[in-house]
N, CA, C and O atoms as CSV, one atom per row, in Angstrom:
chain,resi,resn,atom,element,x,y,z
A,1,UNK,N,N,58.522,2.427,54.750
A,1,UNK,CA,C,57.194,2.505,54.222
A,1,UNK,C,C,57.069,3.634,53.197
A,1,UNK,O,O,56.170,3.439,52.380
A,2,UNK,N,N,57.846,4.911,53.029
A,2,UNK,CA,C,58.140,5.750,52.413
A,2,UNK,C,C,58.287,5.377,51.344
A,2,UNK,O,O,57.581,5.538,50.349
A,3,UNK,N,N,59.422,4.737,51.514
A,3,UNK,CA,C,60.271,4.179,50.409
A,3,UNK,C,C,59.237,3.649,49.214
A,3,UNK,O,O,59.238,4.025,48.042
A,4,UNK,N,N,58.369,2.686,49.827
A,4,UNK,CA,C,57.410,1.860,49.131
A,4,UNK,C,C,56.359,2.718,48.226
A,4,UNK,O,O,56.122,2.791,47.020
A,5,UNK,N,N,55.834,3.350,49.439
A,5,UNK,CA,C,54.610,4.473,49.111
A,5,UNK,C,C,55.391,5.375,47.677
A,5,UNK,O,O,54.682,5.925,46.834
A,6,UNK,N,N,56.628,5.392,47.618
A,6,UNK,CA,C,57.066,6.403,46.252
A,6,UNK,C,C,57.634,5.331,45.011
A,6,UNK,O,O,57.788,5.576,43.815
A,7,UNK,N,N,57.807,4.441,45.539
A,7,UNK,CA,C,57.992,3.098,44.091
A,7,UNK,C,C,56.597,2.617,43.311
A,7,UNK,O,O,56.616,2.278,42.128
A,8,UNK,N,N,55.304,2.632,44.177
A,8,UNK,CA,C,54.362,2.652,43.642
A,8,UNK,C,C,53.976,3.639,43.324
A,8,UNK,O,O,53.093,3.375,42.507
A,9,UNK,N,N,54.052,4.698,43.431
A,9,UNK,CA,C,53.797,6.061,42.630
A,9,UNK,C,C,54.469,6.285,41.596
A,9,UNK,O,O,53.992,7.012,40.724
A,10,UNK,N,N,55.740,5.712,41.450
A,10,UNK,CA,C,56.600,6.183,40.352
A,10,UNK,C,C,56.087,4.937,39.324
A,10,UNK,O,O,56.012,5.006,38.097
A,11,UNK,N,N,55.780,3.867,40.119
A,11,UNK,CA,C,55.174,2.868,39.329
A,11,UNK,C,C,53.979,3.079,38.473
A,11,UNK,O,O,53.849,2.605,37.345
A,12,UNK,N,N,53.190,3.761,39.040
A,12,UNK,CA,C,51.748,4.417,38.353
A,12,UNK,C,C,51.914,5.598,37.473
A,12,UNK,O,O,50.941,5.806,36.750
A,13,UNK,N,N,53.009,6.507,37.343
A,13,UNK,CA,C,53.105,7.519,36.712
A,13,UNK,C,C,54.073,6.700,35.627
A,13,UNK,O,O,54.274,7.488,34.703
A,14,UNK,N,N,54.675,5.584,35.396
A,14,UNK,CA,C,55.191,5.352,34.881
A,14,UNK,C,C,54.165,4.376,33.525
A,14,UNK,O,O,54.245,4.415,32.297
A,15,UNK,N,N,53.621,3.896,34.082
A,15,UNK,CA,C,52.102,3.340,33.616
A,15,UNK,C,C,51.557,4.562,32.973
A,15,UNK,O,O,51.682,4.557,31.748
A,16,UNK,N,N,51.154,5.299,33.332
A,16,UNK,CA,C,50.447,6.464,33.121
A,16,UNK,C,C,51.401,7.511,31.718
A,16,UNK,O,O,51.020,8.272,30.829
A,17,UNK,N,N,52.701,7.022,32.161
A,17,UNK,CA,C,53.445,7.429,30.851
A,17,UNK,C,C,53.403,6.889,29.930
A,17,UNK,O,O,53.135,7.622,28.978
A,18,UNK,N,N,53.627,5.280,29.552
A,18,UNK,CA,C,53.847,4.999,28.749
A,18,UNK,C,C,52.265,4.300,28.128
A,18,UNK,O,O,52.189,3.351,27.347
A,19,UNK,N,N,50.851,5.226,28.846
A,19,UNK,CA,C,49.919,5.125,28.348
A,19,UNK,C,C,49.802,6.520,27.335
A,19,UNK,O,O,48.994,6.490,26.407
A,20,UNK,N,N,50.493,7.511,27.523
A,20,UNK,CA,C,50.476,8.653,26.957
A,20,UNK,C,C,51.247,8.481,25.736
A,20,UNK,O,O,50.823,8.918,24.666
A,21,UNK,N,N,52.415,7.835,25.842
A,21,UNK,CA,C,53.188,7.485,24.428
A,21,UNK,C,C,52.599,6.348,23.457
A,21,UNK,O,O,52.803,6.182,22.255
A,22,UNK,N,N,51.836,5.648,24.319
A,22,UNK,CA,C,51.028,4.517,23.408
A,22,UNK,C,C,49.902,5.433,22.399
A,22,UNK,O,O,49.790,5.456,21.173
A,23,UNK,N,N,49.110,6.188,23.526
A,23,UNK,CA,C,47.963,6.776,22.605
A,23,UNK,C,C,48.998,7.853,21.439
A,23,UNK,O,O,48.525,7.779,20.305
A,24,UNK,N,N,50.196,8.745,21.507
A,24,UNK,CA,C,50.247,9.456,20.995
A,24,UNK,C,C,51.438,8.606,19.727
A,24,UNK,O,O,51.703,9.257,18.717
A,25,UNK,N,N,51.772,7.855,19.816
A,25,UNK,CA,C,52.056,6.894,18.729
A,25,UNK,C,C,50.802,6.478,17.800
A,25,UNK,O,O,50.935,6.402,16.579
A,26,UNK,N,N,49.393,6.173,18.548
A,26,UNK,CA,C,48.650,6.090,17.703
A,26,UNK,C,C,47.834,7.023,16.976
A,26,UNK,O,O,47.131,6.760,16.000
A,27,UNK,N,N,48.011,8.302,17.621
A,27,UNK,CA,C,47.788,9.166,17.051
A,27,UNK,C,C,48.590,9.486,15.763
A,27,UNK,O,O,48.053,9.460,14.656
A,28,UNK,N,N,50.172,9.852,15.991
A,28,UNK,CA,C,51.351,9.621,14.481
A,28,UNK,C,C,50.514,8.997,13.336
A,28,UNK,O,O,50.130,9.481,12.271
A,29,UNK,N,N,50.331,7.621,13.955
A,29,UNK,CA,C,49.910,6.668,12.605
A,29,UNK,C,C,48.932,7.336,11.541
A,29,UNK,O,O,49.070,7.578,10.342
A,30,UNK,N,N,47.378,7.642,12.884
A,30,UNK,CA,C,46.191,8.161,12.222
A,30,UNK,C,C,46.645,9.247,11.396
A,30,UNK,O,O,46.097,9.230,10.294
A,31,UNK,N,N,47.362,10.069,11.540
A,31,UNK,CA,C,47.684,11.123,10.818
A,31,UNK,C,C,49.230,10.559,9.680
A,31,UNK,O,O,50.191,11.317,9.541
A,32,UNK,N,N,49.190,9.565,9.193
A,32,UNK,CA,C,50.313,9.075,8.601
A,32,UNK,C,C,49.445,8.175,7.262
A,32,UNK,O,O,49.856,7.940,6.126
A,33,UNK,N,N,48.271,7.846,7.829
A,33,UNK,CA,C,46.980,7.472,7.000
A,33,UNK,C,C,46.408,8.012,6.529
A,33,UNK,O,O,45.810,7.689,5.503
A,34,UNK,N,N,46.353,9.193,7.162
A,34,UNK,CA,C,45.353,10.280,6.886
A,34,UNK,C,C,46.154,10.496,4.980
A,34,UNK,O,O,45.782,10.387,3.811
A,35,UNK,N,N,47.396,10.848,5.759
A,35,UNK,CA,C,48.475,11.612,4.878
A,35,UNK,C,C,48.105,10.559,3.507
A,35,UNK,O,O,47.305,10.811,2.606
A,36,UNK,N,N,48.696,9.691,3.619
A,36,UNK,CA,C,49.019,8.855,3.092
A,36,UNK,C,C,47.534,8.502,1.605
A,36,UNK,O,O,47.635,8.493,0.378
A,37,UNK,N,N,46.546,8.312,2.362
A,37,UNK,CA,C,45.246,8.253,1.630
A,37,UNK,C,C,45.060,9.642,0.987
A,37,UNK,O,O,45.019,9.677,-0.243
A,38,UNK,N,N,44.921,11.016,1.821
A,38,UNK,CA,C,45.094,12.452,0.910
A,38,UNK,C,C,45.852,12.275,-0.427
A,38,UNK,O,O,45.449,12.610,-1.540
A,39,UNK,N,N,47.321,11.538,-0.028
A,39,UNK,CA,C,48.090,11.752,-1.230
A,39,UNK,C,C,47.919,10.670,-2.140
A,39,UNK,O,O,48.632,10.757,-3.140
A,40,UNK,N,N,46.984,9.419,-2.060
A,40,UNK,CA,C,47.007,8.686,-3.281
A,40,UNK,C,C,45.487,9.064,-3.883
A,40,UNK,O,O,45.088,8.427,-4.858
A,41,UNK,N,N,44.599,10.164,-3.258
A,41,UNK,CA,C,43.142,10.680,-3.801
A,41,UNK,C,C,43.355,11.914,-4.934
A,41,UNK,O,O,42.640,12.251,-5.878
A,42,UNK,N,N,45.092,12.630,-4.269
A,42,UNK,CA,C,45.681,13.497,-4.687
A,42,UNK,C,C,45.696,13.413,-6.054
A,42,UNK,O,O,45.018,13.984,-6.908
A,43,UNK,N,N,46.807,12.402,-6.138
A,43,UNK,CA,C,47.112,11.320,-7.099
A,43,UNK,C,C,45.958,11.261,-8.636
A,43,UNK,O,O,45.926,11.763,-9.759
A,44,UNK,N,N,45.230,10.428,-7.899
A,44,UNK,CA,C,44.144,9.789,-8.882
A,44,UNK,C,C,43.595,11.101,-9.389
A,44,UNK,O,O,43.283,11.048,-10.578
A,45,UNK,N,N,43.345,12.548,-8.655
A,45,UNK,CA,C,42.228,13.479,-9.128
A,45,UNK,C,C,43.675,14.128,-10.134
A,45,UNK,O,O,43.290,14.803,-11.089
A,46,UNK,N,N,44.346,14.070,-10.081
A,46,UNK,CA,C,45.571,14.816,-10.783
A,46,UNK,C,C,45.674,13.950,-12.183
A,46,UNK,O,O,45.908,14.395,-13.307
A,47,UNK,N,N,45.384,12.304,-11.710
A,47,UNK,CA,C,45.387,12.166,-13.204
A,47,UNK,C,C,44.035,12.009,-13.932
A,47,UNK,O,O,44.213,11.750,-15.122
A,48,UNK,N,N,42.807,12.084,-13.595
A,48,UNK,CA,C,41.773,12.418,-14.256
A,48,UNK,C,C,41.395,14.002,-14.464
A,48,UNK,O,O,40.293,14.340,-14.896
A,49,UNK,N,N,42.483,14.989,-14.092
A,49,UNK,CA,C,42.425,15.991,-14.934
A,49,UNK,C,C,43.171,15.867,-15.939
A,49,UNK,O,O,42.771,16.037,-17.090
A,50,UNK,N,N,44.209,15.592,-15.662
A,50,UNK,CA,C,45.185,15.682,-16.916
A,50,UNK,C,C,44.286,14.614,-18.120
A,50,UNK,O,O,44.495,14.752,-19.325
A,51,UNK,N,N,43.281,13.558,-17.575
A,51,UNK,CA,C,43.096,12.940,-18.845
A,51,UNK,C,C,41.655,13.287,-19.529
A,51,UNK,O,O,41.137,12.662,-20.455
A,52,UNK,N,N,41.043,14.619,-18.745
A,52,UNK,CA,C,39.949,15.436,-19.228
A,52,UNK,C,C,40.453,16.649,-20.198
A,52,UNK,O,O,40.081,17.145,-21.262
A,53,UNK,N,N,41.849,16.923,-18.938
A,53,UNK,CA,C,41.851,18.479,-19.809
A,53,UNK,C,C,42.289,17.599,-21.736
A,53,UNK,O,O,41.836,18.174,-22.726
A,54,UNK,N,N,43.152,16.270,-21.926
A,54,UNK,CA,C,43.578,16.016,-22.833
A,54,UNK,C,C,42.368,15.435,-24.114
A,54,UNK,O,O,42.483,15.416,-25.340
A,55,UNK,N,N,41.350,15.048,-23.314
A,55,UNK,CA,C,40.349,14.509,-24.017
A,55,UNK,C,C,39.779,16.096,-24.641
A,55,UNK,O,O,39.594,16.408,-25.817
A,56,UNK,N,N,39.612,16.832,-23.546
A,56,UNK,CA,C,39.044,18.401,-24.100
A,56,UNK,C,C,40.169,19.111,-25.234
A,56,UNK,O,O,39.687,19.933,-26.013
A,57,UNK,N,N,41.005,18.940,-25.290
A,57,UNK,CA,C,42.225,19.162,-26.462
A,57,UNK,C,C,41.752,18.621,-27.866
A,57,UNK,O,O,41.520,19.194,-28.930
A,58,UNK,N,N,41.698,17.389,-27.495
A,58,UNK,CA,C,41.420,16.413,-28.565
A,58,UNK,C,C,40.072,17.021,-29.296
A,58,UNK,O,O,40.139,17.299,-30.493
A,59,UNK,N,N,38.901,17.215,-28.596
A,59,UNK,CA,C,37.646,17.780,-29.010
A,59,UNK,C,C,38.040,19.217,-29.645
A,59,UNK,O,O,37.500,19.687,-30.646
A,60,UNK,N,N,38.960,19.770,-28.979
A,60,UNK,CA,C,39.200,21.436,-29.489
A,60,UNK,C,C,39.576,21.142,-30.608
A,60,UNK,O,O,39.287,21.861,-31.564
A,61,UNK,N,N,40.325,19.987,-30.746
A,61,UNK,CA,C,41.392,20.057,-32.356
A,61,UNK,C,C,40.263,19.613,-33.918
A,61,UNK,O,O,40.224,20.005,-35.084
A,62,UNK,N,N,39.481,18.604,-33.083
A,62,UNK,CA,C,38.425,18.421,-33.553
A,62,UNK,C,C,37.457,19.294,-34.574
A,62,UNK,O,O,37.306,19.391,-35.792
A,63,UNK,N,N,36.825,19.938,-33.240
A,63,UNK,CA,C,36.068,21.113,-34.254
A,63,UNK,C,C,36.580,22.076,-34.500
A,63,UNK,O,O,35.913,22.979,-35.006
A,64,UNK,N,N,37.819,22.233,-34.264
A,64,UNK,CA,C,38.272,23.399,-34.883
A,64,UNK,C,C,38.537,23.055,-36.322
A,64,UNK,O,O,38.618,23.945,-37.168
A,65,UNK,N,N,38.657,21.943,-36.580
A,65,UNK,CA,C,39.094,21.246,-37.845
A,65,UNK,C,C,37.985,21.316,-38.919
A,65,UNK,O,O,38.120,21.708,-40.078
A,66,UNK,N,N,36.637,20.774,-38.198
A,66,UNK,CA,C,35.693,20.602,-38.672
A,66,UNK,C,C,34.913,22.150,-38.853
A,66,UNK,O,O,33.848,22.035,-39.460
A,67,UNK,N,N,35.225,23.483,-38.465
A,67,UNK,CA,C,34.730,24.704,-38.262
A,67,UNK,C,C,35.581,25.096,-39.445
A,67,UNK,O,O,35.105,25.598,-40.463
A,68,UNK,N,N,36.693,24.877,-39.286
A,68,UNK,CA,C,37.851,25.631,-40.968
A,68,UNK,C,C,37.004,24.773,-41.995
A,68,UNK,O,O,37.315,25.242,-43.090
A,69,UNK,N,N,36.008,23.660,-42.213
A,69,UNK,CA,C,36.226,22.879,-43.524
A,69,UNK,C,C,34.902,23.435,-43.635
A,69,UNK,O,O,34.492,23.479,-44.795
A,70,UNK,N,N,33.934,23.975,-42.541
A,70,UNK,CA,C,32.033,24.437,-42.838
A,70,UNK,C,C,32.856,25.676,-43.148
A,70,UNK,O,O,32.250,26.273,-44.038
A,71,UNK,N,N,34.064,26.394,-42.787
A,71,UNK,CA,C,34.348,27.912,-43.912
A,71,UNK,C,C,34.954,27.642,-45.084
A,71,UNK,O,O,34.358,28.237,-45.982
A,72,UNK,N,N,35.477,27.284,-45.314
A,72,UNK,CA,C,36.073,26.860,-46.688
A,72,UNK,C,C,35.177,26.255,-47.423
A,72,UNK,O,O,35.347,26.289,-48.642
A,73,UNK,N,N,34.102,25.610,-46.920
A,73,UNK,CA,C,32.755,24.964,-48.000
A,73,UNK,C,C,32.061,26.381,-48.247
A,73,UNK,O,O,31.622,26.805,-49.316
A,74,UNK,N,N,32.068,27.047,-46.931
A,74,UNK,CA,C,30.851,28.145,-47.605
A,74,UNK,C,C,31.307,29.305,-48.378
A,74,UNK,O,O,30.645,29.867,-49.250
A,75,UNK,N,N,32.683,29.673,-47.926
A,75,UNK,CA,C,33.229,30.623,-48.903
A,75,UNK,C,C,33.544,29.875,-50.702
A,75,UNK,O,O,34.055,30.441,-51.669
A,76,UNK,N,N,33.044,28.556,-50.599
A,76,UNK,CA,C,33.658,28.656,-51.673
A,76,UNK,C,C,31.977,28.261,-52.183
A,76,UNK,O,O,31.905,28.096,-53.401
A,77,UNK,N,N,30.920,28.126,-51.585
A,77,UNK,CA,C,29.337,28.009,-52.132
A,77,UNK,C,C,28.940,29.650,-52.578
A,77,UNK,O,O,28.248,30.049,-53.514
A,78,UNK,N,N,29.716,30.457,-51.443
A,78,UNK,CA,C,29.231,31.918,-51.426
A,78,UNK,C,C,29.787,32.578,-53.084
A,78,UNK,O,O,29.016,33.139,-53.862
A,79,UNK,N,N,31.337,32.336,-53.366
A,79,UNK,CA,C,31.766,32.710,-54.668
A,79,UNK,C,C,30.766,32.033,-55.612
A,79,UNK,O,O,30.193,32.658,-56.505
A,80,UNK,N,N,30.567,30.621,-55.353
A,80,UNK,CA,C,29.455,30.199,-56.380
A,80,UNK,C,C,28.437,30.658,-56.640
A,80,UNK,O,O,27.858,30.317,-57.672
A,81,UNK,N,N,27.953,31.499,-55.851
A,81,UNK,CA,C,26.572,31.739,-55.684
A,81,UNK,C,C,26.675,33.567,-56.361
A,81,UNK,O,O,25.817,34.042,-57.105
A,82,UNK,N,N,27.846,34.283,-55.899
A,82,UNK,CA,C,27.803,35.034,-56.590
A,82,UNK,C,C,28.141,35.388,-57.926
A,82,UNK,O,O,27.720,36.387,-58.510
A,83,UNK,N,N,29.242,34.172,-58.584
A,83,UNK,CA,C,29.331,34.163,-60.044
A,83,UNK,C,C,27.761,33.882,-60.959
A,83,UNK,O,O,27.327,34.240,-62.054
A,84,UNK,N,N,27.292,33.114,-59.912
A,84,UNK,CA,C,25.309,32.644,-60.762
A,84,UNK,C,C,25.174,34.070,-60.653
A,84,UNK,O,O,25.231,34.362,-61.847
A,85,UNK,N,N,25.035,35.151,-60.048
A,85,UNK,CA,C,24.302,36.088,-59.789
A,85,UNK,C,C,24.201,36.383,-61.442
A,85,UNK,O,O,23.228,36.100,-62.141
A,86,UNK,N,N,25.218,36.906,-61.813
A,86,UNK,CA,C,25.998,37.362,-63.191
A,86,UNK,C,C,25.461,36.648,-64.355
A,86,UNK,O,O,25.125,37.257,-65.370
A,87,UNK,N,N,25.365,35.305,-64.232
A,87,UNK,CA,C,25.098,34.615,-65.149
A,87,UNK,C,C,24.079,34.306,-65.505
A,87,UNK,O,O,23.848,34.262,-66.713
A,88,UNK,N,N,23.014,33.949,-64.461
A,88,UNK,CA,C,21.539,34.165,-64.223
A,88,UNK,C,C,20.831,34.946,-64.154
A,88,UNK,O,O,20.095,34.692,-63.200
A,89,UNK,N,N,20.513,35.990,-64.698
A,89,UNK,CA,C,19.939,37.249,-64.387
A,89,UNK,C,C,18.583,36.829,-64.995
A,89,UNK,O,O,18.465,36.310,-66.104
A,90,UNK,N,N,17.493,37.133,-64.080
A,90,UNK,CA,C,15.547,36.836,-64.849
A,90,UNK,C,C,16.107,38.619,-65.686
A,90,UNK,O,O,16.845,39.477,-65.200
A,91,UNK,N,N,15.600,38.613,-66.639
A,91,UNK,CA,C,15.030,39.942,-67.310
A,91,UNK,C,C,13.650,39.762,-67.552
A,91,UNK,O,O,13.042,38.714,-67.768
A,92,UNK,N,N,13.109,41.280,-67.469
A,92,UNK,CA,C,11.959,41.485,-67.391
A,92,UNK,C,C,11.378,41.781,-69.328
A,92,UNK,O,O,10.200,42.024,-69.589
């Protein structure tokens, strides 16, 4: 009767084990998803910087382009403006 009384115990702890490896297998996964989704959000935000910081490049090259051509117009309105000085004079 011994005998019995410890085959069903080993029977229930054995149950009881391979309820512990079931849940902690499913635990692995959840955290394998987890992973898995982190690294393709990773992903995507890595390449909408790279295609902001490049769009913001593009804009820098931009007006910087357009900032050299409003100096080069005005330095060259400003010489104009001071050769009139010379040439235009009201006398009284």
């Amino acid at each position: 009767m011994e005998k019995d009384h410890l085959e069903i115990l080993l029977e229930d702890i054995r149950g009881k084990f391979d309820l512990v490896l079931e849940g902690h297998e499913s635990v692995r996964k959840e955290i394998r998803d987890a992973r898995e989704e982190s690294n393709e959000k990773h992903d995507l935000t890595a390449f909408q910087i790279k295609a902001l910081k490049n769009k913001i490049d593009d804009v820098e090259e931009r007006l910087t382009k357009k900032i050299d051509a409003v100096a080069t117009d005005l330095s060259a309105h400003r010489a104009d403006t001071e050769r009139h000085k010379t040439e235009y004079k009201v006398s009284e």
